[in-house]
N, C-alpha and C positions, 0 to 999 in steps of 0.2 A: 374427451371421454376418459372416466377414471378403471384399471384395471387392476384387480386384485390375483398376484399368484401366491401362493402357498407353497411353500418348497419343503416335500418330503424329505430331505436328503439334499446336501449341497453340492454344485456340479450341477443339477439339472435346468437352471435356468435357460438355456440355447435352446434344448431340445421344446422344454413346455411352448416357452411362444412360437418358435416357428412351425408348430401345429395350428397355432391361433395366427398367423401373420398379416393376415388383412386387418384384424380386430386391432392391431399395435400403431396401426398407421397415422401419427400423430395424437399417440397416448400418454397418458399418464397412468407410468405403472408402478404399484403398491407392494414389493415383496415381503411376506411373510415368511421367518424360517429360518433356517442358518445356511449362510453363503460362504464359498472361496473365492480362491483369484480367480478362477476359470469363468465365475458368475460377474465380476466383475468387470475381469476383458470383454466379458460378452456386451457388458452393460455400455463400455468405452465406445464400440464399436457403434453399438443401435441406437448411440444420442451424438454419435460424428457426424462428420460432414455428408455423408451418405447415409447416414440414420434415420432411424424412424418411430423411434422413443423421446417425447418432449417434456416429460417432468417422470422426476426417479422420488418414489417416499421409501426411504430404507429405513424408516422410524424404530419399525418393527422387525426388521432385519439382525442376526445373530452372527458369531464368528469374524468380521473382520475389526479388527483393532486398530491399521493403518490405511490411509486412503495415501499409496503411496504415489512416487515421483511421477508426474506427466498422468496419473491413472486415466482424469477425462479433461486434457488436453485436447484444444479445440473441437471442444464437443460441440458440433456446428449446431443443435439445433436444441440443446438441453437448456428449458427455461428454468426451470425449479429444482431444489435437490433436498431434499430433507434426509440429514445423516442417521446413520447405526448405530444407538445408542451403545456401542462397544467400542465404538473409534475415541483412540485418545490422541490420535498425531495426523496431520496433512502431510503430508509430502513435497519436496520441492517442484511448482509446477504445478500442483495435482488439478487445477481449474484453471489451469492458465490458458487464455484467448478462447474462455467459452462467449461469447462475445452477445449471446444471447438468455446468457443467465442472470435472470430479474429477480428470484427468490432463493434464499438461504437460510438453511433454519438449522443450526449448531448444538449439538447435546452439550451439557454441561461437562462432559467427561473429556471433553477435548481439552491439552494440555499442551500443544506446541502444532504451531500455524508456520510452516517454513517459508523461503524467500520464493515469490513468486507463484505464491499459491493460489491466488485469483488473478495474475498480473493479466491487463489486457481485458477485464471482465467489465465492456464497456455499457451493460443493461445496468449493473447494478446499483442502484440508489444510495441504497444503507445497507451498514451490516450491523448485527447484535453480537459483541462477542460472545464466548463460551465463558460460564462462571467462574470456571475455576483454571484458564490458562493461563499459561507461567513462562509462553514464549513465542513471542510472535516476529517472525522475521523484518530485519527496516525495507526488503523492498515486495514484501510478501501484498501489496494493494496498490504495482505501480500500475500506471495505467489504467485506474478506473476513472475514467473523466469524467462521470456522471455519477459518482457517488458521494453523496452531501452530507455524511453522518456515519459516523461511528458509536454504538452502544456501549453500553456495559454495564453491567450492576455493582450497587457502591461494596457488594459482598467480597467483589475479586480484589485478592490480596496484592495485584501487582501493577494492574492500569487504573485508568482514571479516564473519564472523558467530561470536559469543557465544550459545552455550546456545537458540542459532535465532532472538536477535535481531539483524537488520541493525545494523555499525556502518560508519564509511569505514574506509578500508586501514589507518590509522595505528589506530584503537580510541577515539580520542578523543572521536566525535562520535554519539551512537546516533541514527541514521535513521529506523528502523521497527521496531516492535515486534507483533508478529503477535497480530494480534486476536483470536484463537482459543486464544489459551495460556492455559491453564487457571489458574494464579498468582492470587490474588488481590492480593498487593503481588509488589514488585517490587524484586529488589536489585541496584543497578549493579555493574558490575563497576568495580573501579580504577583510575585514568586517563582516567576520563570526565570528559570539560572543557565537555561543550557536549549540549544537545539540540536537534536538528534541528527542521522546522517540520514538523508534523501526524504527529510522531513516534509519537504516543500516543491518535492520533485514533479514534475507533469503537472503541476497547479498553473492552467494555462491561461484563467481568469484574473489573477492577479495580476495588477501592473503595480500595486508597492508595495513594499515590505519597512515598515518604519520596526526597527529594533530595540525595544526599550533598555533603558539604564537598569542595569543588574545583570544581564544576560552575559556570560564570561566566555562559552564555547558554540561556535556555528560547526556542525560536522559536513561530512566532505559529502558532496553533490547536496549537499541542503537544500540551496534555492535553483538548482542547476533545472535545464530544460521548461522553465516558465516562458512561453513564446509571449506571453502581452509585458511580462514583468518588464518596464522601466526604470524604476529610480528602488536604490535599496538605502538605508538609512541604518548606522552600524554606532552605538553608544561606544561614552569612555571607558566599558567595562570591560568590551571585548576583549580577550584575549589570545584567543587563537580561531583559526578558519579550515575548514577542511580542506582536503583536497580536493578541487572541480566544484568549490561550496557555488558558484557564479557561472558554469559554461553553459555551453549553449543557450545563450538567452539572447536572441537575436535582436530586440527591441530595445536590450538594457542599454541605456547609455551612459548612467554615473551610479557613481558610491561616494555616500557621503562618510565620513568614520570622525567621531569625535576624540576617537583614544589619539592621545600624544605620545604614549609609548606603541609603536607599531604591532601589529599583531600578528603573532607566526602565523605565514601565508605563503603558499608559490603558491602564485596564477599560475595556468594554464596560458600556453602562447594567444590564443585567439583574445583572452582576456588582457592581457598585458599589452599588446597591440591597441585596442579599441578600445577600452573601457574608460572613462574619465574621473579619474578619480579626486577626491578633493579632503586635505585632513586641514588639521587647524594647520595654521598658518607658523607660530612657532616651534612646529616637527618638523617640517617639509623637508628639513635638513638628513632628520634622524629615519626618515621612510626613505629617502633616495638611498641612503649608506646601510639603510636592511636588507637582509638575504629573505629575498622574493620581491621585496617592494620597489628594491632597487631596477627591476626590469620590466618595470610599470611603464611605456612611454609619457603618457597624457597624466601626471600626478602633481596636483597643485595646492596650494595653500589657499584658504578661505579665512 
């Protein structure tokens, strides 16, 4: 059931519904009017885990400009949220483990997405960015495992998206990769120079990552926590690797690396332990005598 209030004056949201509070009981409620924090907490509260509000439209909502840190953190029961056309910034957190939120509709006037602002937001499919953001945090959509696609219009001066993976506006750098895509590998697209950091993090359907020739930088936890990822496959280009670019991948059991000149790297001990590594056969010398490679146990020539 959908429910419209009107707010004379901001602050009264508590008071209006809980005159109406049987009417809310698994509602979708519409505010019209200008709102404060106080309408807001209210809002956190009655889409919690003991709440009783199931989709918020603050389209037409007035007054707040930030949807700040944690605001509807584990909103146990909040499926939909359509924002305030006055919001220009999330918050760190600000949706994070709403675990039941399947709908998201962004005004254009959003301009910065912080770290972990849907993290955990395991209903959501896709999201459409905002036209005009200009910053979107790298771990701000960890943990959505079922979300297949990223939007964006070719207007926004700063992302770019491929076949529903985030890249930056130029294409050169893939960002994020949606964790819900169904692929089991994955093929870059062309001109890809760079992988971003936690690009490829909780991608738990992939088992390979073949890294094409051109690609210079893997940033740090990149491919980290992919539980099927098996085999990763690393061009002559690479140059350097993040830190934690490979952990937790319980499945992974080789890296293949074509570069002959080693690439600045420390593993991680659990990596360096277990992982089998294999470069060309006339480095093998030059990777055991690098700092980080050198503490590789299992690294061999091919």
């Amino acid at each position: 059931m959908k429910i419209e209030i009107a707010l004379t004056e901001p602050g009264l949201l508590r008071s209006l519904v809980k005159e109406r509070i049987e009417e809310f009981k698994n509602a979708d409620l519409k505010v019209v009017g200008r709102m404060n924090e106080a309408d807001l907490k209210f809002l956190k509260q009655a889409t919690g885990r003991n709440g009783f509000i199931k989709g918020l439209d603050l389209s037409y909502a007035t007054g707040v400009t930030n949807i700040d840190r944690n605001s509807f953190e584990e909103g146990g029961i909040l499926t939909t949220f359509r924002f305030p056309s006055s919001v220009t910034e999330l918050g760190w957190g600000a949706f994070c483990m709403c675990d039941k939120l399947n709908s998201v509709s962004m005004t254009s006037d959003i301009e910065r997405i912080d770290n972990f602002a849907f993290n955990g937001c395991t209903a959501l499919t896709s999201i459409s960015l905002p036209k005009n953001v200009k910053e979107i945090g790298e771990q701000s959509f960890i943990g959505c495992s079922k979300l297949e696609e990223f939007k964006i219009l070719l207007s926004n001066r700063n992302y770019s998206t491929f076949e529903g993976v985030l890249f930056n506006k130029k294409g050169d750098t893939l960002l994020k990769y949606p964790a819900g895509k169904e692929d089991k590998a994955y093929e870059f697209p062309a001109n890809t120079f760079h992988i971003g950091n936690y690009a490829f993090f909780m991608c738990e359907k992939l088992t390979s990552i073949v890294v094409p020739e051109g690609i210079t930088t893997i940033g740090k936890f990149a491919m980290a926590s992919c539980s099927s990822l098996q085999t990763i496959s690393l061009p002559s280009s690479v140059e350097s690797i993040g830190e934690g670019a490979f952990s937790n991948n319980e499945n992974l059991h080789s890296l293949n690396i074509q570069a002959t000149t080693p690439p600045a790297f420390t593993p991680d001990e659990n990596v360096a332990k277990s992982l089998y590594v294999y470069v060309p056969m006339r480095a093998v010398e030059s990777y055991k005598n690098a700092e980080g490679w050198k503490d590789v146990k299992n690294l061999f020539g091919k």
